[in-house]
C-alpha positions in Angstrom: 42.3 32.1 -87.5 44.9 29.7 -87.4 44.1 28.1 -90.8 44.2 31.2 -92.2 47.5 31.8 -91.2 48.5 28.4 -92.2 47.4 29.1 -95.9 48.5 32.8 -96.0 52.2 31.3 -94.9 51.6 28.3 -97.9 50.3 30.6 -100.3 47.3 28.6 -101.4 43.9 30.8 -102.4 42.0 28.1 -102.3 42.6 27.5 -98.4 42.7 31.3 -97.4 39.1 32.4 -99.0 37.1 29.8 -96.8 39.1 30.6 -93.8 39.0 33.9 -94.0 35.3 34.3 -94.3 35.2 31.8 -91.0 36.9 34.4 -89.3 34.7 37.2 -90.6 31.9 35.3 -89.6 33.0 35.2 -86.1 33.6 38.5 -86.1 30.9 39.6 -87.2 28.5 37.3 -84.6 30.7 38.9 -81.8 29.6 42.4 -82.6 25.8 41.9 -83.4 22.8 42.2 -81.4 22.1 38.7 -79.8 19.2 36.9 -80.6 18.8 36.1 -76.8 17.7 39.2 -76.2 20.8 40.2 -73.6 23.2 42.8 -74.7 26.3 42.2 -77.1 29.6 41.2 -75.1 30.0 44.1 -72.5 33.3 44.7 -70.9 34.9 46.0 -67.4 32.8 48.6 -65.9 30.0 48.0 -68.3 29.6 44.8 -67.5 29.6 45.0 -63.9 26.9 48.6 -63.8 24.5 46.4 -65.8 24.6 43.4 -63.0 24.8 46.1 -60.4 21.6 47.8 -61.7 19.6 44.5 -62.1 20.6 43.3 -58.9 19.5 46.9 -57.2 16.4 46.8 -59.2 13.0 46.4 -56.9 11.8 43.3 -57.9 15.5 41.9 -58.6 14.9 37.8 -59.5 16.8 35.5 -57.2 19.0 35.6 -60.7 21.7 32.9 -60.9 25.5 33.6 -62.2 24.6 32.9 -65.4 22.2 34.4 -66.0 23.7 37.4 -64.6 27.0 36.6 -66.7 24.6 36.0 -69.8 23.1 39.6 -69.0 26.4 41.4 -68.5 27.9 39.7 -72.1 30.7 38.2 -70.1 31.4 34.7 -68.6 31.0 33.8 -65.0 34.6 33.8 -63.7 35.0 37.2 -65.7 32.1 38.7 -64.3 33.3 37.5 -60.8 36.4 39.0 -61.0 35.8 42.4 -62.8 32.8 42.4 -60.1 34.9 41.5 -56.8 37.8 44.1 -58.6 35.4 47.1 -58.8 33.1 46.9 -55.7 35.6 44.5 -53.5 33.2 42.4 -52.4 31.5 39.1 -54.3 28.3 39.1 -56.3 26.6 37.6 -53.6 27.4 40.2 -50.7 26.2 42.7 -52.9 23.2 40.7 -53.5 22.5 40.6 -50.0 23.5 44.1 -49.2 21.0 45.6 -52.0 18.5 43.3 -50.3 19.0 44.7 -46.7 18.6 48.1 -47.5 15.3 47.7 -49.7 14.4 46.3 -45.8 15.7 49.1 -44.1 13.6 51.2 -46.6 10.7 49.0 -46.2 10.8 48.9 -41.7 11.3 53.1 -41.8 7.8 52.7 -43.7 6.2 50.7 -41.2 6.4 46.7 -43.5 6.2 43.9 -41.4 9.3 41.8 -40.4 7.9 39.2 -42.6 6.6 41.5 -45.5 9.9 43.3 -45.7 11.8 39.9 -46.0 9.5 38.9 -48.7 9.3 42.0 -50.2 13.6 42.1 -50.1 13.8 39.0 -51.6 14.7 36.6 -48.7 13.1 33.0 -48.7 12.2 34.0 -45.0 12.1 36.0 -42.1 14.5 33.7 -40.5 17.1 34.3 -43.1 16.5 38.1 -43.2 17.4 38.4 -39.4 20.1 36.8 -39.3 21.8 39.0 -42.6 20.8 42.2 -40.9 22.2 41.5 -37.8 25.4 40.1 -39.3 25.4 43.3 -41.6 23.5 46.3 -39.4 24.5 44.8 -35.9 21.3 44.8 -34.3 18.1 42.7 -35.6 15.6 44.2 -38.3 13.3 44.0 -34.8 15.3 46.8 -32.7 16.3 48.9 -36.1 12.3 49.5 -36.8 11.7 50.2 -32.9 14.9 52.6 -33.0 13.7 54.3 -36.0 9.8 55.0 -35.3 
């Protein structure tokens, strides 16, 4: 853009052409389908209901940032703050609150401890207790006993 600028302000043709089409080119990358198979840049709320939606989804990969950014059409520190902005809480909590109540759902059905961790998406039981009772205030134990 800049060296367009340069040669519209000096008035030479020959400049202008090449660096226009540069910037036409990048303009037109910006608004076509990727070739990686994630969405085209998405913006604001967009961007933050399609990480929202993967990370809710059932079988929800332990998905990194970006991969979630790359998913989303935005970079990482955007993401994070559009995220943090719209929900008020971090990529992570979420993450760990959309895992908790997939256990919650999974206890009321009658899972396992350890099936409903693995099931949620926790690396272990171990892990799983001590989120819930951080989050729920009781352990995943005494919420299945309480709801049967």
């Amino acid at each position: 853009m800049a060296r367009l600028l340069l040669a519209v302000e000096r008035g030479d043709d020959r400049l202008a052409l090449p660096a226009l089409q540069g910037v036409l080119d990048r303009a037109a990358a910006c608004s076509s389908p990727r070739q990686d198979g994630f969405p085209a840049r998405g913006t604001g709320r967009s961007a933050v209901a399609m990480v929202r939606e993967l990370l809710e989804s059932p079988g929800e990969p332990d998905a990194s940032l970006d991969h979630l950014a790359r998913h989303a059409g935005v970079g990482r520190a955007l993401l994070c703050r559009l995220f943090r902005r719209e929900t008020g809480i971090t990529i992570n909590e979420y993450r760990t609150l959309a895992r908790l109540r997939r256990v919650r759902g999974l206890l009321l059905r009658g899972s396992s401890l350890a099936g409903a961790a693995a099931d949620a998406g926790f690396h272990d039981q171990s892990h799983m207790t001590i989120r819930f009772k951080k989050y729920m205030g009781m352990t995943p134990g005494l919420y299945a006993r309480a709801a049967r």
